[in-house]
C-alpha positions in Angstrom: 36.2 5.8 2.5 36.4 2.7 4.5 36.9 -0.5 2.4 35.9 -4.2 3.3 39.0 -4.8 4.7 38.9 -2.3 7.5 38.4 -4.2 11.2 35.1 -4.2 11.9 33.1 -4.2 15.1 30.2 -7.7 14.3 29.2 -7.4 18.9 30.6 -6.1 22.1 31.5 -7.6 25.3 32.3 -4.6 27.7 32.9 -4.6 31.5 29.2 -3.1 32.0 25.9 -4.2 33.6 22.9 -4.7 31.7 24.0 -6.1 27.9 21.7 -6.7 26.0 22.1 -6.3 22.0 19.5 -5.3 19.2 19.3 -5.9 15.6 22.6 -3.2 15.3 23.5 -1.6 18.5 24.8 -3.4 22.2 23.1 -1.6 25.0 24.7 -1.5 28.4 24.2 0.1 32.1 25.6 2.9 33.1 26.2 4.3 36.5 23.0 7.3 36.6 23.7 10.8 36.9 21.8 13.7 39.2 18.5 12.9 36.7 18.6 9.8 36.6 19.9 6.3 34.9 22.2 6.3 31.9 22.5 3.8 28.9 25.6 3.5 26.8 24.4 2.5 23.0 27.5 1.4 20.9 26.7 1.0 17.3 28.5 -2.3 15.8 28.7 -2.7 12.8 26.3 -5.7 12.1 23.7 -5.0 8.8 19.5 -6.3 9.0 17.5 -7.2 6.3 14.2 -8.8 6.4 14.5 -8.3 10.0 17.7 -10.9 9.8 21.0 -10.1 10.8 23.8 -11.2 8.1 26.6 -13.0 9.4 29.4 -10.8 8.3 29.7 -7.1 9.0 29.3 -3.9 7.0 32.9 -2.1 8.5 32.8 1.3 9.4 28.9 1.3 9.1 28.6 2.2 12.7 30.6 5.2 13.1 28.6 6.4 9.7 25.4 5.7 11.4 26.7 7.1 14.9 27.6 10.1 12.7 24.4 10.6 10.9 22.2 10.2 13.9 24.1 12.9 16.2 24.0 15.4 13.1 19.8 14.7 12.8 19.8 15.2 16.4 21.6 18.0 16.4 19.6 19.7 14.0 16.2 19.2 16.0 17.8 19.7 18.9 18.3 23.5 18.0 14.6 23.6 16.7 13.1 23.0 20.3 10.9 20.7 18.5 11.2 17.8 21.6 13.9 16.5 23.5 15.6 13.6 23.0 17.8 11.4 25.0 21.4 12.1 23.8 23.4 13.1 26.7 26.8 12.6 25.1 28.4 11.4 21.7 32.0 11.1 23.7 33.4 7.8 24.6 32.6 7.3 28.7 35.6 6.1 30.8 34.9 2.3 30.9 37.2 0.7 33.2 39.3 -2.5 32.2 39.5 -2.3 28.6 42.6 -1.9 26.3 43.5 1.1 23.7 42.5 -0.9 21.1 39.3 -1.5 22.3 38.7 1.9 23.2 40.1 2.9 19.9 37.4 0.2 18.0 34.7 2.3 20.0 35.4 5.4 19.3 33.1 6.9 16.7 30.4 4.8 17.9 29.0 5.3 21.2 26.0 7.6 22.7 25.4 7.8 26.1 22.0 8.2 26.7 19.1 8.5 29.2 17.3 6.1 30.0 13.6 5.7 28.9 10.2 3.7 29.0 9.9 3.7 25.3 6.8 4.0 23.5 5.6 0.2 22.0 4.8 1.9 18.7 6.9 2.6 15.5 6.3 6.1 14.1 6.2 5.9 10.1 6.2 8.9 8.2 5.8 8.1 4.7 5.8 11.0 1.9 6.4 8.8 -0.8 4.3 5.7 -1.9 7.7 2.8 -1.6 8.0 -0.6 0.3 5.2 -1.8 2.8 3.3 1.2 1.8 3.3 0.9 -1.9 2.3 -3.2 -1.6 -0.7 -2.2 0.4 -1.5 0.9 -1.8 -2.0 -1.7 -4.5 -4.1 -4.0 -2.6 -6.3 -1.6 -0.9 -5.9 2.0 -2.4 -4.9 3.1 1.4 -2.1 2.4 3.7 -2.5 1.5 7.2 -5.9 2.6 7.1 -5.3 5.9 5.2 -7.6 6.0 2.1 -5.2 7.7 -1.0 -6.2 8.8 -4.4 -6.2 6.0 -7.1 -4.0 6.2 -10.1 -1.0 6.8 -7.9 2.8 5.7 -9.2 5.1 3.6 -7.5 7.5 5.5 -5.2 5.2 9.0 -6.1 5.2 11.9 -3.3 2.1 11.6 -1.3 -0.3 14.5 -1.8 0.1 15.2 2.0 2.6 12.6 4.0 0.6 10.0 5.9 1.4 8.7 9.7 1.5 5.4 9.7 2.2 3.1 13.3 3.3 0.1 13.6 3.4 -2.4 16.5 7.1 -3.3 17.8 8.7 -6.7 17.4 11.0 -7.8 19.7 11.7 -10.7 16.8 10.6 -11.2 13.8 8.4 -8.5 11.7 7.2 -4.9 12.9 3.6 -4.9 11.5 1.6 -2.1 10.3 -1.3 -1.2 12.0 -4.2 1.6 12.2 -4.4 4.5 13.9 -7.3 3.5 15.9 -5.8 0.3 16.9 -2.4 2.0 18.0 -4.3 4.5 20.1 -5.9 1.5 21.6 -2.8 -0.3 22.7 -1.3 2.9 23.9 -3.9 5.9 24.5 -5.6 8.0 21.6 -4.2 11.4 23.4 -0.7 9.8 23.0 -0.8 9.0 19.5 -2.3 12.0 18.5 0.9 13.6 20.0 3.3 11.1 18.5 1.8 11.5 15.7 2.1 15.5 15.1 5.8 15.4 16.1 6.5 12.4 13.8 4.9 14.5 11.1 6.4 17.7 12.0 9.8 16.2 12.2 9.8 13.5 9.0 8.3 17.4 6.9 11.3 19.5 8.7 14.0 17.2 8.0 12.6 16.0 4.3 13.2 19.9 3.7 16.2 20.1 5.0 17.7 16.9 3.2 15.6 18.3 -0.2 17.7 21.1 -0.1 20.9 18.9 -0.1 19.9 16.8 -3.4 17.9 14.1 -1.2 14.8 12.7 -0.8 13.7 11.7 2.5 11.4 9.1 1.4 10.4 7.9 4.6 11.3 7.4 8.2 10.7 6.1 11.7 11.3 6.8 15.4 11.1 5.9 18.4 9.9 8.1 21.5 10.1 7.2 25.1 9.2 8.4 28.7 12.5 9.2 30.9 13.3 8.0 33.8 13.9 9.6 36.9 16.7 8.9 39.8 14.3 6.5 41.2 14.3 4.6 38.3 10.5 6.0 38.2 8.7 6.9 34.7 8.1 10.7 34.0 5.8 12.2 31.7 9.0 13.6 29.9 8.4 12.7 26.6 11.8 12.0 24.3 13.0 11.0 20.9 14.6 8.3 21.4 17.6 5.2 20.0 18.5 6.5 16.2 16.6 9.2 14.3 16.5 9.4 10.6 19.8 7.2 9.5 20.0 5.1 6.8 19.1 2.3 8.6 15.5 3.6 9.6 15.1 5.6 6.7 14.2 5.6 2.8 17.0 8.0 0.8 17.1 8.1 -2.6 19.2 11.0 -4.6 17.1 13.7 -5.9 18.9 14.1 -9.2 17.9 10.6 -10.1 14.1 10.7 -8.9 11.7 9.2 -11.5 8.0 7.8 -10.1 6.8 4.4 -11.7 9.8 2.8 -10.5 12.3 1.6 -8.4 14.7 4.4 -7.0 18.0 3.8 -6.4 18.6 5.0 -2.5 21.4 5.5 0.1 20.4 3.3 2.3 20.3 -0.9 2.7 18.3 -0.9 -0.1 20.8 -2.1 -1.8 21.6 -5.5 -0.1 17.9 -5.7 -0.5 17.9 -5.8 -3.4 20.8 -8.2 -3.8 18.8 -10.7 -1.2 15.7 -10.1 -3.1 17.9 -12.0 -6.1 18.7 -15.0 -3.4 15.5 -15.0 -2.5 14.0 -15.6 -6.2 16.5 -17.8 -7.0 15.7 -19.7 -4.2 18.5 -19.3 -2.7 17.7 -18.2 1.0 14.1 -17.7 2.0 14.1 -14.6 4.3 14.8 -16.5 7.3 17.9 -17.0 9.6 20.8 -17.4 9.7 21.6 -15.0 6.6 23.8 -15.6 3.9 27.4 -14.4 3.4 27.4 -11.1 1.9 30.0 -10.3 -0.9 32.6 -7.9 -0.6 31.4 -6.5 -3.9 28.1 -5.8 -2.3 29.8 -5.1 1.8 31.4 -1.7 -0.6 28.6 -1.1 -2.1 26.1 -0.4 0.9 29.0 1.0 2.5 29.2 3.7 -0.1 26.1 4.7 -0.1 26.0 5.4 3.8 29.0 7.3 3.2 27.6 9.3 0.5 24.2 9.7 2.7 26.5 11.5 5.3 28.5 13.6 3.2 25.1 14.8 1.0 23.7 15.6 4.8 25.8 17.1 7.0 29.4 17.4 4.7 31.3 18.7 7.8 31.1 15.5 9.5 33.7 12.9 9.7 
């Protein structure tokens, strides 16, 4: 296991057109192929929370993530449910950078094709945690979808529920209804995304049920490729990370109790950690973030690790 004081990767700076850098991953340009434009997406190994970036990295979490997403996309990838926009997980020849860059790279890189993606989060929820659960309490539905009353904190749904939400380029991703995301996209459109959002989140729960895991929830992404014009197709894809810690609920079956709290393998737990800062009145959910502690850098490091190993044990 990789320990705090492994180098870590916080951003990269690489010889390529086109940077531009998200919440975890560094985008850049890549020269296109015979179908069209490339993207190399290099997973650092920054850490959000509250949609705020901490200041100090989580080392190794990149390669973990990197490592999680290519097994998930592996695995649908051989179920023909939809294609996705992995070309390779191999570094690319990137001219004018040292060995020990390329070595800090390795691990965490996907070259990718390019995509109009889709403005709308797909949420699959089968379990009643986080947004879901608050609203649940307020409203008896979530996102618009009525649910039985009596229901537990963190209790599998009767049936799991799709539920949108808008994309923020800062601050908070908001739920939203149905209705309203088919009006910002097209009703035939989110009819589709929502089927394969459902179909994948109740394939993959099953698969990770089987390997002592509960899928709790989830959310993707799904874009239009390009063409070698540069052109949008109506090739639909699945698209930037599927199903890794970081856009995903996992908690460890063996542990699973409704009417509470679960503990997960995922960033839950700097969450919860924050969530004490933020009590305290210590930090109010706003940038910058504060320093993490090594104590608590291990910890969520862990239980990425563990994620990996419970899901696809063959993986480095």
């Amino acid at each position: 296991m990789r320990t705090p004081t492994d180098d870590a990767v916080f951003e990269t700076h690489l010889p390529l057109d086109g940077r531009r850098q998200g919440k975890v991953r560094d985008v850049y340009d890549l020269a296109p192929d015979s179908k069209g434009p490339r993207l190399l997406l290099v997973a650092s190994d920054r850490i959000s929370a509250f949609d705020v970036v901490m200041p100090n990295p989580i080392p190794g979490k990149g390669r973990l993530l990197t490592s999680i997403a290519s097994g998930w996309f592996d695995f649908l990838r051989k179920r023909n449910i939809i294609k996705d926009h992995v070309l390779s997980t191999e570094l690319p020849t990137i001219q004018g950078i040292d060995e020990s860059l390329i070595n800090s790279l390795r691990g965490r890189t996907m070259t990718c094709r390019s995509a109009r993606v889709v403005a709308i989060e797909c949420v699959a929820r089968g379990y009643l945690a986080g947004s879901g659960w608050a609203e649940y309490q307020s409203s008896s539905a979530v996102c618009g979808v009525s649910l039985p009353p009596g229901l537990e904190q963190c209790q599998r749904l009767p049936t799991p529920i799709f539920s949108p939400a808008t994309k923020a380029v800062e601050g908070h991703d908001e739920n939203i209804s149905f209705e309203r995301a088919g009006e910002l996209v097209g009703v035939d459109l989110m009819r589709r995304l929502r089927d394969l959002t459902l179909n994948i989140y109740s394939i993959a729960a099953e698969y990770a049920f089987e390997r002592g895991v509960i899928l709790a929830d989830t959310k993707f992404e799904f874009g239009f490729a390009l063409d070698r014009n540069g052109d949008v197709t109506d090739e639909l894809m699945l698209v930037d990370e599927v199903l890794t810690p970081d856009s995903s609920r996992y908690w460890p079956l063996a542990n699973y109790k409704p009417g509470q709290d679960q503990p997960s393998f995922d960033k839950q737990f700097l969450r919860n950690w924050l969530l004490q800062l933020v009590h305290s009145g210590a930090w109010d959910k706003t940038p910058p973030g504060p320093e993490v502690p090594s104590d608590i850098i291990a910890g969520t490091l862990a239980r990425y690790e563990e994620a990996l190993q419970k899901l696809f044990p063959r993986s480095k």
